[in-house]
C-alpha positions as CSV (number, residue, x, y, z in Angstrom):
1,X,-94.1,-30.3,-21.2
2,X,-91.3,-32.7,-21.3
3,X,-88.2,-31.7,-23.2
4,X,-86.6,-34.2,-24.9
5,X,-82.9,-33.5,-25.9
6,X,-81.4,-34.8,-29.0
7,X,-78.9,-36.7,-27.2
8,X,-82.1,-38.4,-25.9
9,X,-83.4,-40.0,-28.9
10,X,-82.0,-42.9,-30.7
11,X,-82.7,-45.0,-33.4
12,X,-82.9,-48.9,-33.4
13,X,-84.2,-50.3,-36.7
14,X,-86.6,-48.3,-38.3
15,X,-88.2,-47.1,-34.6
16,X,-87.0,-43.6,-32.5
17,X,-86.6,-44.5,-28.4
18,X,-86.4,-42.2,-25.8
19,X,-83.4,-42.9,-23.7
20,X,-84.4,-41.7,-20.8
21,X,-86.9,-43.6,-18.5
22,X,-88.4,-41.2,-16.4
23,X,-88.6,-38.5,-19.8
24,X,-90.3,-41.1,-21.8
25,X,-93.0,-41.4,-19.0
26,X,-93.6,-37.6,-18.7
27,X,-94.0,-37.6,-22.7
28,X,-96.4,-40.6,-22.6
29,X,-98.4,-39.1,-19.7
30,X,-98.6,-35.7,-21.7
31,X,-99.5,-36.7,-24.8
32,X,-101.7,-39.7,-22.9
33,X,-100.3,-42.3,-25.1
34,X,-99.3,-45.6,-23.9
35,X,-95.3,-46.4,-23.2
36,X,-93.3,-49.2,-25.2
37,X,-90.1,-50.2,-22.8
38,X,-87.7,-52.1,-25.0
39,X,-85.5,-53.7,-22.3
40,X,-81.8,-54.5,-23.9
41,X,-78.2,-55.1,-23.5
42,X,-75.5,-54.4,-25.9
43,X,-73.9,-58.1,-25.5
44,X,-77.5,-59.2,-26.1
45,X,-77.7,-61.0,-29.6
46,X,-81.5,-61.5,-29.3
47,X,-81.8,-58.0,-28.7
48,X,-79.7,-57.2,-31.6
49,X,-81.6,-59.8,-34.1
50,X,-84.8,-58.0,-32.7
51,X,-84.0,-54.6,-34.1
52,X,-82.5,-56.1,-37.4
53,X,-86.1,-57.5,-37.8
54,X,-88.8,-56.9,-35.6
55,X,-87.7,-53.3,-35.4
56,X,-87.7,-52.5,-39.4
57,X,-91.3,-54.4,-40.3
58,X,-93.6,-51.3,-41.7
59,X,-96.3,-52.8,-39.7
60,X,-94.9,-52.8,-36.5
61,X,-93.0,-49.0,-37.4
62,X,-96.8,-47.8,-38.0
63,X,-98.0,-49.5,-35.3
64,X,-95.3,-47.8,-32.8
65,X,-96.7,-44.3,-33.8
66,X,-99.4,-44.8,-31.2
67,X,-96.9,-45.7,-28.5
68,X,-94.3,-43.2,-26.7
69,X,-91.2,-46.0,-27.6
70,X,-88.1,-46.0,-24.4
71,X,-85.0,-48.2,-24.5
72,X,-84.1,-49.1,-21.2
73,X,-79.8,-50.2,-21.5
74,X,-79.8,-53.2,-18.6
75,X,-76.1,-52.5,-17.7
76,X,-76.7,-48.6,-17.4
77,X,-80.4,-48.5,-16.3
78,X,-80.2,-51.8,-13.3
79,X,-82.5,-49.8,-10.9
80,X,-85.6,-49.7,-13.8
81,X,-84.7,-53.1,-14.8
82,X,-85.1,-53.9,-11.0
83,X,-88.5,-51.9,-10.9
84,X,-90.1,-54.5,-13.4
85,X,-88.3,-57.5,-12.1
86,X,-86.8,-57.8,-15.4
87,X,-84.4,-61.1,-15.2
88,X,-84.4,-61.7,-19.3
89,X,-83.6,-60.1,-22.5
90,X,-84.7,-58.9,-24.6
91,X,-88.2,-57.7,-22.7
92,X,-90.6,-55.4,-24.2
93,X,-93.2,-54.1,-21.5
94,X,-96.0,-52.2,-22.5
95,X,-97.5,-49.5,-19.5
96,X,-100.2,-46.9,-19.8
97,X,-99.8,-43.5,-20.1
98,X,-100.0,-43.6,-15.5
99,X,-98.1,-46.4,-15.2
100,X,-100.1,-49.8,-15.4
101,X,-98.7,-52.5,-17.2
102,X,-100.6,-53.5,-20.3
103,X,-98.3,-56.5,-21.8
104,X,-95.2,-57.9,-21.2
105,X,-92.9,-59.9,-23.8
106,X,-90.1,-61.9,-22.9
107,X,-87.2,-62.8,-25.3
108,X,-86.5,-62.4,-29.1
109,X,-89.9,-61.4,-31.2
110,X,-90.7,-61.9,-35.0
111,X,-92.4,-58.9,-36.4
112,X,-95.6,-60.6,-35.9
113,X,-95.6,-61.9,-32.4
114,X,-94.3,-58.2,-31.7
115,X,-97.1,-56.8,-33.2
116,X,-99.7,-58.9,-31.9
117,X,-98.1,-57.7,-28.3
118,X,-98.6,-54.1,-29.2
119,X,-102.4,-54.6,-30.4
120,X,-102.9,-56.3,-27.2
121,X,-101.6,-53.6,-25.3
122,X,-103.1,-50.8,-27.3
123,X,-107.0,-53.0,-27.0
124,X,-106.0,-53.0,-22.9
125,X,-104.9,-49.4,-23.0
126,X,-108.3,-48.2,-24.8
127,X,-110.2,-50.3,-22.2
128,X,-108.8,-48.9,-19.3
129,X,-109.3,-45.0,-21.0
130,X,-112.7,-46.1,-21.3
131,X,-113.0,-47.3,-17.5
132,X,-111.6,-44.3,-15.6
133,X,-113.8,-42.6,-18.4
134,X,-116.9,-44.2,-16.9
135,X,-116.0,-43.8,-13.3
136,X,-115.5,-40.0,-13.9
């Protein structure tokens, strides 16, 4: 089981992140839940407003339950930004609990356009559950 340090875990808004890329994964593969990367930068005012807003909306807090949430710091973390091709932020991508992208938002995101991501991701997550389930 992944063991998440406190140091680990931090708070942006009202959501918790994992800090650690490859952590969050292992905890979204275990507990078979989907990932939400928050891609960000501290001189990033989007990114900033994001969190202020987006990040404190009850709906979308709820909402993020059902994800395994990991902030992904562009200046410290270049080689996962690299991974996604991320060139802009803030970028929230959405993968499945092995990997496959679900969604992908680029730049600032109201609380609703945030949300409406999420549901799209969590719809293409229960999808693809349900087609390795058939293949099985």
């Amino acid at each position: 089981m992944a063991t998440l340090k406190p140091q680990m875990l931090v708070s942006r808004g009202q959501l918790q992140f994992v800090s650690d890329f490859e952590a969050g994964c292992r905890l979204a593969a275990e507990k078979g839940l989907p990932c939400l990367l928050f891609f960000t930068a501290d001189w990033c005012t989007y990114c900033h407003q994001m969190e202020e807003t987006a990040f404190t909306d009850p709906t979308v807090t709820n909402l993020a339950g059902q994800f395994v949430c990991v902030i992904i710091d562009a200046d410290l973390e270049k080689e996962v930004c690299e991974q996604f091709s991320i060139s802009g932020y803030p970028t929230v991508q959405f993968l499945s609990s092995r990997g496959r992208v679900l969604n992908r938002l680029v730049g600032r995101q109201s609380a609703p356009q945030l949300l409406a991501g999420m549901q799209a991701a969590l719809k293409r997550f229960a999808w693809l559950n349900d087609s390795d389930t058939k293949l099985r």
